[in-house]
N, C-alpha and C positions, 0 to 999 in steps of 0.2 A: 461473506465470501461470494454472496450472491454478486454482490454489486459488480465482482471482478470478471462476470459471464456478461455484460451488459457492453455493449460497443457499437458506436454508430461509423466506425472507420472501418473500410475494406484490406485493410493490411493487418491491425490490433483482429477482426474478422478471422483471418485467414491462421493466424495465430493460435487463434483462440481454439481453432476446431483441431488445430494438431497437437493443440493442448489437450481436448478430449481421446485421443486418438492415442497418443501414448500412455494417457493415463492410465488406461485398461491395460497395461502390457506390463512386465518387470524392467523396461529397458534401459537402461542407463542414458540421464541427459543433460546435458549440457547446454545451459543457458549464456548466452551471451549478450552485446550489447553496453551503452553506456552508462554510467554510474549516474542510476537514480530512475531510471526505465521503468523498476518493478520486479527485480528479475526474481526476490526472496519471495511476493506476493504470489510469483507465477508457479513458485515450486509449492508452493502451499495448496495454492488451485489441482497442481498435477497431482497430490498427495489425500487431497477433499474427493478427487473425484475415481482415484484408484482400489481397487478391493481392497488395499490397506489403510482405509481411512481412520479404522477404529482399532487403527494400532499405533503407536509412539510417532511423532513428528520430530528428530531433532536436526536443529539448528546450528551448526561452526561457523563463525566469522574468521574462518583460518589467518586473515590478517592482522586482526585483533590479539592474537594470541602468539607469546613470545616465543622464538623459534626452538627455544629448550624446552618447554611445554607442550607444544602441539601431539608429539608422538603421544604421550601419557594421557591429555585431553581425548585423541580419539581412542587408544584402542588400549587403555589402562596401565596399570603400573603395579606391581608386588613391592610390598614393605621392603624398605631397604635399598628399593633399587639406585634410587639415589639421595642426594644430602635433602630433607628436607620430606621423602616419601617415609612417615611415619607409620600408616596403613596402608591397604591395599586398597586402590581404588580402581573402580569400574568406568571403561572410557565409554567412547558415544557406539559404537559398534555392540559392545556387548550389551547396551540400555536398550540399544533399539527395539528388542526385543521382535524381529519384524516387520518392522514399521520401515519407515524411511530415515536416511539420513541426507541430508541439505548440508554439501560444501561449497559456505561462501567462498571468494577469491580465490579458488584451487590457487591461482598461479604463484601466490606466493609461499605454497609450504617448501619446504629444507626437503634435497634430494635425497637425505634416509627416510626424508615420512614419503616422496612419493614411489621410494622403492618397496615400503608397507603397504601403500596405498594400491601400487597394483600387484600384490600377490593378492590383495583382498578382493579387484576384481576379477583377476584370473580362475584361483580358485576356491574363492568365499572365505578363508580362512587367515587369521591373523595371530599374534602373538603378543601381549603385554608386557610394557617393557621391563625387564629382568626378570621375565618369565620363560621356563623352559617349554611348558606346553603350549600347542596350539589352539586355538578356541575358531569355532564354525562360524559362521552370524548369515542369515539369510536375508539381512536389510536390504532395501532397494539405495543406489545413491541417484543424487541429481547435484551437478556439482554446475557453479558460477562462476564467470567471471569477464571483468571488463579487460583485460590485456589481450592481447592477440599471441593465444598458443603458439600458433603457428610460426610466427616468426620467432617466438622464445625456445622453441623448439633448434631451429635453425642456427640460433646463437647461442647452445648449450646450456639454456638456464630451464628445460624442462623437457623432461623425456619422452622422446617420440613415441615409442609404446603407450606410456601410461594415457599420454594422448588421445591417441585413438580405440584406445579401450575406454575415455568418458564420451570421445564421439561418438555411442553409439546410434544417438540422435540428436543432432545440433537444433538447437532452437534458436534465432535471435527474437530479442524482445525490441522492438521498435522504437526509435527515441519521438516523444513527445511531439515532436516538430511535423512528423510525420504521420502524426494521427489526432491532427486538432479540432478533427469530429467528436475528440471525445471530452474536451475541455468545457464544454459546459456540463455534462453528467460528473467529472471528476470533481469541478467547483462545486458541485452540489451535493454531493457526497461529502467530502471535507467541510463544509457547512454545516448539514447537518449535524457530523460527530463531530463540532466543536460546540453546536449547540445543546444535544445531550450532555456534552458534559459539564460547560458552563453557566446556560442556561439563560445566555442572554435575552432570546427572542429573535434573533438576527434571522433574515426569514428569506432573504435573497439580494440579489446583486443591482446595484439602482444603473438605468436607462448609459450605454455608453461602456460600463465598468465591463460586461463580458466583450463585447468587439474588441477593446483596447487587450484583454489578454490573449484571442484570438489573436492578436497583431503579434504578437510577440513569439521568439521563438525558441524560448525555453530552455537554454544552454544544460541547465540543472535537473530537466525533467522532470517525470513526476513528486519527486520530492522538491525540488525547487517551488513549484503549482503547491504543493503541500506547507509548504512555508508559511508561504507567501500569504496564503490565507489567514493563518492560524494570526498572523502579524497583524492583519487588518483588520480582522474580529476583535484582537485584543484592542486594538485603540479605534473600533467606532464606538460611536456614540447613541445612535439611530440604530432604527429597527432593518436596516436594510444597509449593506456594502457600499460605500461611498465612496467616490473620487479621493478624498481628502485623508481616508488610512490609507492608502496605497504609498511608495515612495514616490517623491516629486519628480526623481529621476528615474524612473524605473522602465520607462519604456522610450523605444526610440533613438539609444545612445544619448541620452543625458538630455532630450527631450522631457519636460514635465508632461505629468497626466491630462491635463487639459489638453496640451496643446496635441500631442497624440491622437486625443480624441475628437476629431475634427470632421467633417463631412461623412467620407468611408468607415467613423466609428460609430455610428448618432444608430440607436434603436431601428428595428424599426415599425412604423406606425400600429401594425397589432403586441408588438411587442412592451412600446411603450403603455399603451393601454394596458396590458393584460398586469405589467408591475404598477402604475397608478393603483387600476381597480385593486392589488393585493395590498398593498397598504390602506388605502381609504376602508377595505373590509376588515383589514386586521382592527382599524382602528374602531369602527363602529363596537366591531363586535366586543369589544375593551370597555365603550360605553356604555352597553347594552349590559352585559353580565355584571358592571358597577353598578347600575340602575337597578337590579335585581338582586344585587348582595350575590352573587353565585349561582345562586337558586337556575336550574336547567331548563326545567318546566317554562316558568314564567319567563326565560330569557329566550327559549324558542318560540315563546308567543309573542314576545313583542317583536322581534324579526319577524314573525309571520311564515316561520319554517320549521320544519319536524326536530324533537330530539336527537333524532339520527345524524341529522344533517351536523346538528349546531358540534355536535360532539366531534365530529368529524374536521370543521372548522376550526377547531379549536384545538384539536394535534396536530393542523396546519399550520396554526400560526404559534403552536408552542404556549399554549392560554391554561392555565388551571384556577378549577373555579374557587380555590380555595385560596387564591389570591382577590378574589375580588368582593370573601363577605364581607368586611368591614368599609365598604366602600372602595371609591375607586382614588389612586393618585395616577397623575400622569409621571 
């Protein structure tokens, strides 16, 4: 979660501190923006950083969810209510216990969930369906979504009240395009957790590859960038991001990758050094702990640098020495 307070763009910035800002408060918010921005990661951040953090997180992809079910999904259902409710089940309202509830896509629920939906914020209290009694819940919501209320409003497909009772703080989440400061920390982040989990060694992005994303303008946003990586991890071959996983047409309007990356894409000169020297030490330090079977001691002596260090190098570059005692393959 940390990673999602890190921003080198003055707009993700400006975001980010009205993300602190309501957090601390009960307010109701409303995240908007295009599909793929962040907007589920933002509501988690507001919920990380609210006194309710160590209480329930839940989640509705109200779109996901077929329009005969949504009612029972959020706010439960008593045996019998209808064909198919054998028991009684508790929706997201009554689980919350507290905590927050996160609705995706508000715009698409059925006008009896959002005629539920705003007695719940009016006055805290809801009813499960084919149930007589009323139940309390003191959950915070933060409801999403990429349609524009506003005009769905206007053409009768969402009700004006309920509206402005999740407006109680509009937030947009900014599309990608508009915050391409943050595209190298984001490529490096997705690297990472594809490297924990895979384990390839894939250690960073070769000379050319970030300017050529930089160029691009990201239609898909942050999950698009999310992709996209994960695609080119799976089919490199080498220790570092290559021209050659990327799609051949992927930048430019059916532009190939080379040709893309042309003058205004090429490194630059500390840049290209600074990925040389990481390879060339990834690579050393590979021969070195082979030479030494693993062994830490004597692999910090033959580099001629402290344990501390060598150790430290080697959660850089993703090295465990327990790959290297029986010797070394490339």
């Amino acid at each position: 979660m940390t990673d999602s307070l890190r921003t080198s763009s003055p707009v993700m910035a400006e975001v980010l501190e009205q993300v602190r800002l309501v957090a601390a408060t009960d307010s109701t918010v409303l995240l908007t923006g295009e599909s793929g921005t962040g907007k589920g990661v933002t509501a988690r951040l507001i919920h990380a950083l609210s006194p309710r953090k160590n209480l329930p997180f839940a989640s509705v992809h109200c779109g996901a969810i077929a329009d005969s079910l949504i009612e029972s999904e959020l706010f439960g259902h008593e045996k019998g209510a209808f064909t198919g409710a054998v028991t009684r089940k508790k929706g997201r309202f009554e689980l919350a216990l507290g905590g927050t509830i996160f609705l995706d896509e508000i715009g698409t629920i059925t006008a009896g969930t959002q005629i539920k939906l705003l007695q719940v914020l009016q006055d805290r209290t809801f009813q499960p369906v084919g149930a007589e009694r009323v139940m309390e819940t003191n959950a915070r919501i933060l409801a999403a979504t990429n349609n524009d209320l506003e005009k769905m409003c206007a053409e009768g497909l969402f009700r004006e009240d309920l509206y402005y009772r999740l407006k109680v703080f509009p937030l947009e989440v900014p599309p990608l395009r508009k915050r391409k400061e943050d595209i190298p920390h984001l490529a490096r982040v997705f690297l990472r957790r594809l490297d924990r989990h895979y384990g390839k060694g894939i250690s960073g992005l070769e000379p050319g590859v970030l300017k050529a994303l930089l160029a691009y303008d990201w239609p898909g946003n942050i999950r698009e960038l999310e992709n996209l990586m994960e695609r080119a991890y799976i089919l490199e071959k080498g220790d570092m991001l290559s021209r050659g996983s990327f799609p051949s047409d992927f930048f430019h309007s059916g532009k190939s990758f080379v040709e893309a990356a042309k003058a205004e894409d090429l490194p630059t000169l500390p840049e290209m050094r600074a990925e040389v020297l990481a390879r060339a030490e990834k690579q050393y330090l590979k021969q070195v702990l082979a030479a030494n079977q693993g062994r830490i001691n004597k692999s910090a002596a033959t580099a001629g640098i402290g344990t501390r260090q060598l150790h430290k190098l080697m959660t850089k570059y993703n090295l465990r020495k327990e790959e290297f005692k029986k010797g070394y393959s490339d």
